[in-house]
C-alpha positions in Angstrom: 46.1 39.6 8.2 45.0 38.2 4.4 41.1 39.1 3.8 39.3 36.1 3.4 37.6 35.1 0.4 33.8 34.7 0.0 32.5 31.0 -0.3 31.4 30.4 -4.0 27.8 29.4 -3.8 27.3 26.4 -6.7 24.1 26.8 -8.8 22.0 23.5 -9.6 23.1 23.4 -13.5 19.8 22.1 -13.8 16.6 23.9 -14.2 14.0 22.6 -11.7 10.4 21.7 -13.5 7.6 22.8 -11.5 4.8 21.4 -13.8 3.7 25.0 -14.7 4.9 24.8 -18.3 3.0 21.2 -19.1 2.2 21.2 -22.8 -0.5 18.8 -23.2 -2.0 18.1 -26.8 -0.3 22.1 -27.7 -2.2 23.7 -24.7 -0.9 24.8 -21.3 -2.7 23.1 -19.0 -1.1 23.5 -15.3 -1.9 20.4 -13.0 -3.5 22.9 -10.8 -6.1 24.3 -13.3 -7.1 20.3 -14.1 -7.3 19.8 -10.3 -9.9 22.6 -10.4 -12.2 21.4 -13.0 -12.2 18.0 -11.3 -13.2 19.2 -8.3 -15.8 21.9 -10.0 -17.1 18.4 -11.6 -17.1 16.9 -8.7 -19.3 19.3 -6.9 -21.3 19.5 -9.8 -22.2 15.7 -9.9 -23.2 15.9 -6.4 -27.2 16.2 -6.8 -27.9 17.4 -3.7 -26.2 15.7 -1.5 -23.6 17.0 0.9 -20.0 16.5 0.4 -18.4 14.9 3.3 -14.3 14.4 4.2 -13.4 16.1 1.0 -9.5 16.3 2.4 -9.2 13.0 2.7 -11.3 12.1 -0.7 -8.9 14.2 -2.7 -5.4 12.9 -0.8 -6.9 9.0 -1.3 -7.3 10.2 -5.1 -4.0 12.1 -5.6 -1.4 10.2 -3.0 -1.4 6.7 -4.9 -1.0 7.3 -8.6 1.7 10.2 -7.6 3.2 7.5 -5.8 3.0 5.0 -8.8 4.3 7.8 -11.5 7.0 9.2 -9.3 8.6 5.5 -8.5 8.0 4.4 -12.2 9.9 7.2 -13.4 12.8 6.8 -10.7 13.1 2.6 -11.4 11.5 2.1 -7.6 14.4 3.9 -6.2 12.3 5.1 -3.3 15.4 7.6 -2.0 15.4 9.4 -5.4 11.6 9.2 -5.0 11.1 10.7 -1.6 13.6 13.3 -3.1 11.6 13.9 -6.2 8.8 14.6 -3.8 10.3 16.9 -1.0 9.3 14.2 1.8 11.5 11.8 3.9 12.5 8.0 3.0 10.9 6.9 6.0 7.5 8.9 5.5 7.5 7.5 1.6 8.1 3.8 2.8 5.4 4.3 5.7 2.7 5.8 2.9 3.6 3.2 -0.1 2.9 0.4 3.3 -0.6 2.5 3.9 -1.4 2.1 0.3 -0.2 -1.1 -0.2 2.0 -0.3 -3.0 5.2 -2.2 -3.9 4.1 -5.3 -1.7 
């Protein structure tokens, strides 16, 4: 009986960019570290009162110009989109309809 052979496993040829290595104006500046200080601001600017539905707040503030960028930079190909952004066609055409984006 002839051995078989092992399956070749194909690597993506292309690097994945996981925004870790943005470069802006010389400076590394990861997307998480300006999502901090936004939120430190945020808190800051509060003057006493209590915040409320913070989840929700930062998802309103983040989902639609994520959206926006990520169709932009695929030509409003929402499969490549909803690829781009690790979620299902279906759940990218349901949010774009919640936010009223692309009407």
């Amino acid at each position: 009986m002839a051995a078989r052979k092992k399956p070749r496993i194909r690597k993506d040829p292309t690097p994945r960019f996981d925004g870790r290595d943005l470069k802006v104006n010389g400076k590394g500046v990861p997307l998480r570290t300006q999502a901090e200080e936004a939120l430190q601001s945020y808190f800051e600017t509060l003057n006493g009162h209590k915040p409320a539905r913070l989840y929700a707040l930062v998802m309103r503030e983040v989902e639609e110009p994520l959206f926006k960028v990520v169709l932009d930079h695929v030509q409003g190909n929402q499969s490549r989109a909803a690829t781009i952004l690790g979620i299902n066609r279906g759940t990218l055409r349901k949010k774009l309809r919640e936010l009223g984006i692309g009407e």
